[in-house]
N, C-alpha and C positions, 0 to 999 in steps of 0.2 A: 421415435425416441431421441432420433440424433436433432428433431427441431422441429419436427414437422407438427403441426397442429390436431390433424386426423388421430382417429383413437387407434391406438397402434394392436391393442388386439381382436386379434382376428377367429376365426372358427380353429377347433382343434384339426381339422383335414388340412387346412389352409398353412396351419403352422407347421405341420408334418412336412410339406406338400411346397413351400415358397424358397425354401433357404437353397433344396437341391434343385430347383428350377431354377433360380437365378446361379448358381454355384456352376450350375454344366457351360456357364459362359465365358466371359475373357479373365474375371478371378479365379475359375476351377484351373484354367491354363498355366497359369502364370504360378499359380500354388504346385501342381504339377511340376510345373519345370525347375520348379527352387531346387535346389539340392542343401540336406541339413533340415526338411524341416521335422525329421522325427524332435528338434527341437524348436519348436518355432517362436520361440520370446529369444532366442540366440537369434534365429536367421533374422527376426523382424528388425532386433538391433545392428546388425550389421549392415542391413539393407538400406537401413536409414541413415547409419554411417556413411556410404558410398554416396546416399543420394547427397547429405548437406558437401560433401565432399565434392561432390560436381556440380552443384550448383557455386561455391568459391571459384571452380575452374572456370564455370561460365562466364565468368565476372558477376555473380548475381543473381543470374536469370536460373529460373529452374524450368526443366524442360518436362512436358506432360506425358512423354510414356515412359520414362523411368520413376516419374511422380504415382501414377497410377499403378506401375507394376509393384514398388514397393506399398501401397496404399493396400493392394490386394492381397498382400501378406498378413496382416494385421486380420481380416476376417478371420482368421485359424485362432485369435488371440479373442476374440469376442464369443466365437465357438465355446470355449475352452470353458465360459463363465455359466454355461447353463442357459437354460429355459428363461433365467431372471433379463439376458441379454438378447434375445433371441430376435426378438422385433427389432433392436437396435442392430443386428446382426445385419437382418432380411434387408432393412431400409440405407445400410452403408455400404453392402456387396450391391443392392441397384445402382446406386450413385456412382462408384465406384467402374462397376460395367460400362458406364455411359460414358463415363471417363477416359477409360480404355478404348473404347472405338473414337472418339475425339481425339484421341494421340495421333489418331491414323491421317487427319488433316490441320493439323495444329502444332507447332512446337512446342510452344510454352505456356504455360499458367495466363499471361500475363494476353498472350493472344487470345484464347476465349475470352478473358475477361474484354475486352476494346471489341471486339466484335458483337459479342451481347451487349455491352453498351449505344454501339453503332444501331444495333436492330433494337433497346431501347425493351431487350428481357430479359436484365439480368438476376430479379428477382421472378420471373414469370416460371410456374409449377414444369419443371420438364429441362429449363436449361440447363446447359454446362457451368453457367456461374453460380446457380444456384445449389446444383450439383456438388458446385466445389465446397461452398459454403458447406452444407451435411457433411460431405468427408473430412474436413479440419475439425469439425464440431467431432466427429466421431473418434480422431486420433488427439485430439483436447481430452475426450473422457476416457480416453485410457492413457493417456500422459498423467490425471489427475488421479486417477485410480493408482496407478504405481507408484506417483508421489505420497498417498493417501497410506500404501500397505506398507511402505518404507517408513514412514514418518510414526507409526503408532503401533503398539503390541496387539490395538483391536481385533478386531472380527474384519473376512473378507465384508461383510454387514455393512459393516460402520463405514469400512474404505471408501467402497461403493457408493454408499448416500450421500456421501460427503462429497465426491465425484459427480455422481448426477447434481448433488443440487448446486454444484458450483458452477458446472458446463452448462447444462441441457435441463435442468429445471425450469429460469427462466422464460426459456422459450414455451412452455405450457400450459395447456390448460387447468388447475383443479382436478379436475377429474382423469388425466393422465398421468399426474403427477401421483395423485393417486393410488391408483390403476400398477405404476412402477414399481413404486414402493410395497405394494404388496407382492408386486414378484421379487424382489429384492430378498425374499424370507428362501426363495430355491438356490439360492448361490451355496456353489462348492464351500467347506472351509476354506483356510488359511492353506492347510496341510494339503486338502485336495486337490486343490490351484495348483501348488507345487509339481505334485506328479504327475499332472493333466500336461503341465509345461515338459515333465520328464527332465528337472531341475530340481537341484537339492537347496535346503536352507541358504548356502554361502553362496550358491550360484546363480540364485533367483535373484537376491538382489544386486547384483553384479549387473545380471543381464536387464535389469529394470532400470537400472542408472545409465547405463549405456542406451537404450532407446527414450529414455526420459532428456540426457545429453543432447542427442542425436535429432532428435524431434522439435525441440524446441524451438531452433533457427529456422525452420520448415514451418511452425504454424506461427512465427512471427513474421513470415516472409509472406505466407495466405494473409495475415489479418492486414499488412500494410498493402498489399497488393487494392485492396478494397478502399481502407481507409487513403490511398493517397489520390484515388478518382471520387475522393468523396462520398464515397458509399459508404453507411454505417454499419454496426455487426448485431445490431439489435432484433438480428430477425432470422 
């Protein structure tokens, strides 16, 4: 869902069966270790506070395991959306995981990306640059969703399509796009979103503006990362 081509759903065992098997990995940890997340649209915005906030300190550079740890907070925020997110879920906690053990030999964003260039995969199915690419697509469609549910009295419905088709439809095929849209019809309400976050009316969007803030500098710092080695975002 977050760009990948394959038809994202899967058998109903497999759906049961993917999110906690990728989840007992380096995002279940790191989710664990938060403290705060009985609220986690609060912890994810602060998180992303701290990260744009050290990446300034760095002079720029953002560095890959505090990109990853806070990248693994947002999983709890796709959770939250139902069944309708769930593949988008499964396929951002992988990414994400791969991410997180790349931390463990890597500093920065900017290093995988020159090293998978050097070895010439940076779009090749499995790398860390490729990787990285899904996870910004995936924290785009929830930057775009909480623009979406701030911006309009709609339906979480309407938010959402209007999200996916901005972020992550292009990248699709017809028939996934599809396929989406009709899971789109299991999203929580408006109201349900709310309580799911354990956030009231005035404080949901508070904390939706704060990581929409927060976020921004982070996925314009990924898209130039790409765009200034010449690589395009059309994929």
């Amino acid at each position: 869902m977050l760009g990948f081509r394959q038809m994202p759903w899967s058998s109903a065992q497999e759906q049961e069966q993917a999110p906690s098997e990728q989840l007992c990995e380096g995002v279940s940890a790191v989710v664990a270790a938060r403290q705060g997340m009985e609220k986690p649209l609060t912890a994810v915005a602060e998180a992303f506070e701290e990260l744009a906030r050290g990446m300034e300190a760095d002079g720029g550079e953002l560095r890959l395991a505090p990109f990853s740890d806070s990248c693994a907070l947002v999983s709890v925020l796709f959770s939250s959306l139902g069944m309708a997110f769930r593949f988008a879920e499964i396929e951002y906690v992988t990414k994400v995981n791969d991410l997180i053990g790349a931390g463990k030999s890597y500093r920065t964003l900017s290093d995988i990306l020159d090293k998978d260039i050097q070895n010439d995969c940076v779009k090749k199915q499995g790398s860390h640059s490729r990787n990285l690419r899904r996870v910004r697509l995936g924290l785009g469609l929830i930057k775009a969703l909480f623009e979406q549910f701030l911006d309009t009295e709609g339906t979480l419905y309407d938010a959402a399509t209007i999200a996916y088709g901005q972020v992550c439809a292009p990248f699709h095929s017809w028939a996934i796009r599809k396929a989406v849209g009709a899971g789109m019809y299991t999203l929580p309400t408006r109201e349900q979103l709310i309580v799911r976050l354990n956030e009231t009316d005035f404080s949901v969007q508070k904390e939706m503006r704060r990581y929409i803030d927060a976020s921004s500098p982070i996925i314009e710092y990924i898209d130039n990362l790409f765009l200034s080695r010449n690589i395009s975002l059309d994929w």
